[in-house]
N, C-alpha and C positions, 0 to 999 in steps of 0.2 A: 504493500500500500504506500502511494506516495506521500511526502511529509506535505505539510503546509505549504500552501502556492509560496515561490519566492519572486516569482518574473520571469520575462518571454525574452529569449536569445534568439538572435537570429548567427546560426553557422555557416559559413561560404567553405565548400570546398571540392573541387574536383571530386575527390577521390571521397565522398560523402557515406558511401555506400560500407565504407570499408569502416566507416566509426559509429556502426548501429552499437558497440557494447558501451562506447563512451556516451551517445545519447541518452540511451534507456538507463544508465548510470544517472545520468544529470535530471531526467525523468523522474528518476524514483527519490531523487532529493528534494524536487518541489520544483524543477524548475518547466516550463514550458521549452519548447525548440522547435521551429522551424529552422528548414535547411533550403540551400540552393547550391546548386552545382559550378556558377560561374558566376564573376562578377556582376553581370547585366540584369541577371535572374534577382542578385541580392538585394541587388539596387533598386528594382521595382515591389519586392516585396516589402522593404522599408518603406515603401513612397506609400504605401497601400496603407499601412498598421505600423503601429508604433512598438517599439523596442526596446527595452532595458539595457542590454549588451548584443553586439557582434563579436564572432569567433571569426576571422579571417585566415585563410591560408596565404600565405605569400607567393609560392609556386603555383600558379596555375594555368591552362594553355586561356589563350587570348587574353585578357585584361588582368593583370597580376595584380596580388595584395595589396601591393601599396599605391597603385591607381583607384582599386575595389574604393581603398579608405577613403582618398582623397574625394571621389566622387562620392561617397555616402556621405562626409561631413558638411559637401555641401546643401546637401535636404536635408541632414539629421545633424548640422554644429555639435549640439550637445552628448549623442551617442558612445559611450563608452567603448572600445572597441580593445581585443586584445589580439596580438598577432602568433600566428604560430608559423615554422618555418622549419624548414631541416639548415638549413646554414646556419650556419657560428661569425659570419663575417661583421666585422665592428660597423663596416661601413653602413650594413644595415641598420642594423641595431641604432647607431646614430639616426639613420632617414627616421627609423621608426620613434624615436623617440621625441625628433624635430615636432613629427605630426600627433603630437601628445598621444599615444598609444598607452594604453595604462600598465599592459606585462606585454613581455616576448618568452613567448615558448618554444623551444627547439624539441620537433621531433626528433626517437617518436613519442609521444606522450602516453601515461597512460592516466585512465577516467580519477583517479585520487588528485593526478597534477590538474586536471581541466576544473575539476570542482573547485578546487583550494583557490583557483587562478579567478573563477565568477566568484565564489563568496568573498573575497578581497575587495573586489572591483563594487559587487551590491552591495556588500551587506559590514563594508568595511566605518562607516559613517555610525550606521547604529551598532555595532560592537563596539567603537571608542566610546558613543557617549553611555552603553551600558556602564562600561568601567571609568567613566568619568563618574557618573551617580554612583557605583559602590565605594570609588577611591573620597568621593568627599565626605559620604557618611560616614566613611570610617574617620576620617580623620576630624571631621565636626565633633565627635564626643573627645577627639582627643586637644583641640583647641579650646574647646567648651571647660575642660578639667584645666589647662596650665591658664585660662584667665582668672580663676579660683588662686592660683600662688603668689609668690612675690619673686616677680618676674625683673629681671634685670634690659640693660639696655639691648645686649645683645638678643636676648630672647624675645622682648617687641619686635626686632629687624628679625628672627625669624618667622614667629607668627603671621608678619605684615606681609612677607615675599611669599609663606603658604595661600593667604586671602589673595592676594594680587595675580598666584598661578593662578588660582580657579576661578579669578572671573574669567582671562583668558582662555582658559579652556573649556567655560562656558559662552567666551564670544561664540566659539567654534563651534560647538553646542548644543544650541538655546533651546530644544527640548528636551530638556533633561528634567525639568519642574524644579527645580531646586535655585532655582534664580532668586526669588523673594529668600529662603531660608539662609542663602549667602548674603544676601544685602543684612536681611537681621541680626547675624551673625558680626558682620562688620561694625555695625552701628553698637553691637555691645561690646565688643573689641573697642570702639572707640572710646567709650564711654569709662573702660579703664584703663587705656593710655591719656587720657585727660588727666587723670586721678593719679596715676605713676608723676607725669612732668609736671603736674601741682606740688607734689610733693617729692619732687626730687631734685629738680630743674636746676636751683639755684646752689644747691650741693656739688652736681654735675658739673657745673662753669667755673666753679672755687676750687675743684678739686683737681688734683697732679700728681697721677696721669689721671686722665678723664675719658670717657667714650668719645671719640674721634666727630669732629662737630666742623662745623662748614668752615670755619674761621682758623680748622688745620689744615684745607687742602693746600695747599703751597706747598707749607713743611713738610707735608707728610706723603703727601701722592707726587707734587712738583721735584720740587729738589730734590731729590735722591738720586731724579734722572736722569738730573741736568749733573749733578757733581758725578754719574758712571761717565757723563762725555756724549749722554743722548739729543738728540735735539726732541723737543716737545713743545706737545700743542695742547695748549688748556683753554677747553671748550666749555663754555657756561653755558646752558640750554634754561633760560631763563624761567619760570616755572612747571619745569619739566619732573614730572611723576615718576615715585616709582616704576607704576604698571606701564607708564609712557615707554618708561627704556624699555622695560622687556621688550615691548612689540615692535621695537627697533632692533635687537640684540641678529637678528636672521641674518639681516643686511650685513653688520656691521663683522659677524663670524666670518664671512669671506674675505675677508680682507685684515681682520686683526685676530689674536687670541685674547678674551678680555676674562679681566681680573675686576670681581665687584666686591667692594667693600658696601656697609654703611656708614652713614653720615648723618648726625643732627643738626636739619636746620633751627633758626634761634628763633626765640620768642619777642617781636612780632615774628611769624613768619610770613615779611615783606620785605620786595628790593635793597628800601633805605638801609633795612637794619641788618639782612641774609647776605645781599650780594656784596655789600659795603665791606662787609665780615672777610669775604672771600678774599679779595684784594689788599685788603689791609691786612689782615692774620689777625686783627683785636677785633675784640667785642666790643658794643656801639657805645657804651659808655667810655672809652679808652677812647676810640678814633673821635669820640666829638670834642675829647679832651683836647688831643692832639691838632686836629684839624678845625678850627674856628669858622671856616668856609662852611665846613659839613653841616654846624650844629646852625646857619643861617640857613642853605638849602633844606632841612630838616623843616626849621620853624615854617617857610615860607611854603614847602611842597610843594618846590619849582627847583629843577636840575639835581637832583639827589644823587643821581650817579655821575654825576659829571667830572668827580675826582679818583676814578677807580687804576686809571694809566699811572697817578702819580702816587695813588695807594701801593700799586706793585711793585713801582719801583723805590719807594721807600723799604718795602720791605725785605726785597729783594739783596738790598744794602743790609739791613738787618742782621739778612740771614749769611752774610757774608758771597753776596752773588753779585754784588755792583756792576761787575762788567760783563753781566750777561747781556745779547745785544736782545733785546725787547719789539714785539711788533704788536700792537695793541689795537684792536679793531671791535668798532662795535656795530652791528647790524640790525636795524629796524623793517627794511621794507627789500620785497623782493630784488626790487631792481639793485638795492644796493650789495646783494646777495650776486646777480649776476654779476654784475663788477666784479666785486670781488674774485668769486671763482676764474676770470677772465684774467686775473691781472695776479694771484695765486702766486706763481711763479717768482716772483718779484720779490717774494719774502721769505723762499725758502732758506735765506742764507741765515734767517737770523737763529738762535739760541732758543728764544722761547717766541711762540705764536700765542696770545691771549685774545681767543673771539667769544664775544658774548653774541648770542640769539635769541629775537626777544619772537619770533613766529608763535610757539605755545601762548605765550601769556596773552598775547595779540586777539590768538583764535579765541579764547576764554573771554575778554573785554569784548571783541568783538561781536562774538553770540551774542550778547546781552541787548545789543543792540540789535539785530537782525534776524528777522520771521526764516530767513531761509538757513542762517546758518543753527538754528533753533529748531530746523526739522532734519538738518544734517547731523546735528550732534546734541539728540536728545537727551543721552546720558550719557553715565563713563564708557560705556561701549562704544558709544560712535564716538566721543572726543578720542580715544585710544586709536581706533579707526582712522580719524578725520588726521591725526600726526604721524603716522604709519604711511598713510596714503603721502602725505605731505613730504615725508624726510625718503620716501624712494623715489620722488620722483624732484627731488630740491636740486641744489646747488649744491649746498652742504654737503651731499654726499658726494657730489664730485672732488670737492675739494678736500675731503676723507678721501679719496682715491688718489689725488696726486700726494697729500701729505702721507699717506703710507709707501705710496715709491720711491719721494723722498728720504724714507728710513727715520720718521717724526713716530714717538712717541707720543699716544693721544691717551690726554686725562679729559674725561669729559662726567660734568656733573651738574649739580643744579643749584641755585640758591635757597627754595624749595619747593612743593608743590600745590594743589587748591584741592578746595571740596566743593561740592555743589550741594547748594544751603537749603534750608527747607523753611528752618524756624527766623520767624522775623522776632525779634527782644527789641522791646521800647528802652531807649539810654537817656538821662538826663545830661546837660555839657553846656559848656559857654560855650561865646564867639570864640576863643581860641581853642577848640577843639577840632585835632585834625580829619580828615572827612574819607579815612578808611571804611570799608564797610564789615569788616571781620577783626578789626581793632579802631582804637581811638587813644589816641594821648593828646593831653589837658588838664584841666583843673578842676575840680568838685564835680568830678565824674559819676553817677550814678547810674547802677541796672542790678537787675538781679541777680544773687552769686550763684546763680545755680545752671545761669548760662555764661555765664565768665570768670576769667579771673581776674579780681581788680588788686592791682599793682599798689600800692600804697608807698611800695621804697622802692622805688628804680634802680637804685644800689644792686639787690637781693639776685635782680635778674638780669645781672650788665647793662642795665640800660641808664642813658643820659636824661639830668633834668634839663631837656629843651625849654622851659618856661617856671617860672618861679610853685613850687608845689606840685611835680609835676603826676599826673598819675597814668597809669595805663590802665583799659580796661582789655582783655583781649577773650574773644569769642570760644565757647567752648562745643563739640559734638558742631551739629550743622546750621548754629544762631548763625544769623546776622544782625547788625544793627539800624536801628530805626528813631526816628526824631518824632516825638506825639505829635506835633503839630504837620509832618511830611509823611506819616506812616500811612496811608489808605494811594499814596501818591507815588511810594516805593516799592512796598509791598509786593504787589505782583511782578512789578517791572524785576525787580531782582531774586524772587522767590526762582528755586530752580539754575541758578547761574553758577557759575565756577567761579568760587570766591579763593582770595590766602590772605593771611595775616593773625586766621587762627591759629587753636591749638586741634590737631587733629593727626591719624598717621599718613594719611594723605600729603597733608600740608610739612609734614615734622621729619619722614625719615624719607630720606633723599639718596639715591645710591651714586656711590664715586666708584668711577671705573676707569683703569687702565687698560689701555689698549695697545697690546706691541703688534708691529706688523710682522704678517707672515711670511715665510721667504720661500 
């Protein structure tokens, strides 16, 4: 008795007659089979009914295999087709594979290899996402049990990079049902990494050594590379995600072998205070000490990064690097990105390449504004999507293609990353209250502490008093903030948007990676 239907194959092959025990084989597994004897024949029974898979033979008199294919893709594009052939020649193998062929088989086959070859090709989609649903349920009770402990920094950076696989592997996917139970999942993960860097945060920045945090990449990932005699390129992907790199991580294995650390961005996590961090090596208390310009751009929330070239090479001196030769570029808009890649060359010679890319952060502001990029990148899914698409088909990555020919080591990391916000919290603020939307520093700042955390010593958290009294309030899980008088006015406009400057693992752990190239 045959199993369970599985789908209708159509097989091409001269010698048809002679593979009655492999049909009635693939028969009594579930699957359907029509057959034809020559290309022409196949060709019109495709045109006739639709088909799951084609079994093509390569050898056959008048119209051979790999004509059969080509003329079947064009009435059936989508048709899965697998080849079989008595040749071992590469050259084939290659045509066949040009023409996305999904297996090659070399006679002569017997009926275990033809089955194994269609159940790959059918039924390979839902066997992943079977064991994608057992692989999370098992590991959901085991995430569910270490949010119960007292969990260190390094165990949030594993928990985070466990959730951030499986949404990816729920991009791919998405019938799996277990979509909501991951999102809940996170949201209660989140809710005690809020509660860990409440209460640990300001320990963590005081303490030496410390959990490696954005204001050590230089020291820690830079320099070592430059003092082996390497040239490198320190990439800032300006609030670029975790889950962001992975789904760039495909591209970038062909070309490099990468080493991922974590990294704690700082509290804000925003530009002024994360990327300022990176450039300078100090925490934002210390550079606004140091830098008098900064703590003016700060107050005014006009050019805040505009000191980041003279940040690195202060510190560069610091770190006893002074005459390393410096190429410092920052990147806002496409076309300044083609330039660039265009003109590339020009700067191979120098010691260290420092390019910030602000494209992420862009696409995130930019959503917020626009219906169409609002139905392109609904959630974390399609933003992951919407920067994957973006960074294979950029500049950027050409310019990762010459700096790896070059023999340039690439540290590429982020300042840090966003979350898309849900709850609006009413804040009370004066006129001098800054006009963050997932933090605020100012004066007799008021909201409730059960969606932030309010700063009362700037001290405690590295952070600078910009303004006499100064306080911060900064958003926790997926607030954001709202003025009573403007709240029915923002509300929806920002409900749903990819916010940073909270506390979240989104926004908080950031991954630093080195990338050497392959040879």
């Amino acid at each position: 008795m045959a199993e369970q239907y599985r789908g209708k194959i159509l097989w091409i092959d001269d010698e048809i007659d002679h593979l009655k025990p492999h049909i009635l084989a693939l028969e009594e597994k579930g699957y359907e089979i029509r057959t034809a004897t020559n290309g022409s024949d196949g060709i019109a029974l495709a045109e006739e009914e639709p088909f799951h898979l084609a079994l093509i033979d390569q050898f056959m008199s008048g119209m051979d295999g790999m004509e059969t294919l080509r003329r079947l893709k064009e009435t059936s594009p989508s048709l899965p087709v697998v080849m079989i052939t008595k040749s071992e020649e590469e050259w084939l193998m290659d045509e066949a594979i040009s023409e996305q062929v999904e297996q090659f088989l070399i006679k002569p086959v017997n009926p275990s290899q033809v089955f194994m070859a269609c159940k790959q090709v059918l039924e390979k989609h839902k066997i992943q996402e079977e064991k994608a649903t057992s692989g999370y349920l098992k590991e959901f009770q085991d995430i569910e049990s270490r949010l119960s402990e007292s969990l260190s920094f390094e165990d949030w950076w594993d928990i985070h990079t466990k959730l951030v696989n499986w949404q990816i592997s729920f991009d791919e996917h998405s019938d799996t049902g277990l979509g909501n139970i991951l999102s809940d999942q996170i949201q209660s993960a989140n809710r005690a990494f809020v509660q860990f860097i409440e209460e640990n945060y300001s320990a963590i920045i005081a303490s030496e050594p410390h959990p490696q945090m954005v204001h050590d990449t230089v020291p820690n990932a830079v320099v070592p590379n430059l003092k082996e005699g390497k040239k490198v390129c320190l990439l800032v992907l300006d609030c670029m995600r975790h889950d962001h790199f992975r789904t760039l991580m495909p591209e970038l294995r062909s070309l490099f072998d990468i080493n991922v650390e974590p990294s704690l961005a700082l509290i804000p996590s925003a530009t002024p205070y994360s990327r300022n961090a990176i450039f300078s090596g100090m925490l934002p208390s210390k550079f606004c000490k140091k830098y008098p310009d900064q703590v003016d751009a700060m107050k005014q929330e006009k050019g805040v990064n505009r000191l980041e070239e003279l940040f690195l090479n202060d510190q560069l001196s610091r770190l006893g690097l002074s005459d390393v030769k410096l190429h410092y570029q920052k990147i806002w808009k496409v076309s300044e990105g083609n330039k660039y890649q265009s003109r590339v060359g020009d700067y191979l010679e120098s010691d260290l390449i420092a390019l910030v890319v602000n494209f992420i952060d862009i696409l995130a502001h930019a959503r917020s504004e626009s219906e169409v990029l609002q139905e392109m990148v609904p959630d974390e899914s399609g933003y992951r999507s919407s920067v994957k698409t973006w960074f294979k088909n950029s500049w950027l990555l050409k310019v990762l293609k010459t700096l790896k020919e070059a023999g340039f080591t690439v540290v590429i990391t982020s300042d840090h990353g966003s979350i898309r916000v849900g709850k609006g919290v009413l804040v009370g603020a004066d006129k001098e209250t800054s006009s963050g939307i997932r933090y605020k520093m100012g004066r007799n700042l008021n909201c409730n502490e059960k969606h932030a955390l309010v700063i009362r010593n700037p001290a405690d958290f590295g952070l600078p008093e910009l303004v006499h009294q100064t306080n911060y309030l900064i958003a926790k899980d997926d607030a954001y903030f709202l003025y009573p008088n403007q709240q029915h006015r923002y509300e929806q406009k920002i409900k749903g948007s990819f916010q940073h400057g909270g506390i979240s693992m989104d926004e908080l752990l950031v991954p630093l990676a080195t990338l050497t190239p392959l040879t």
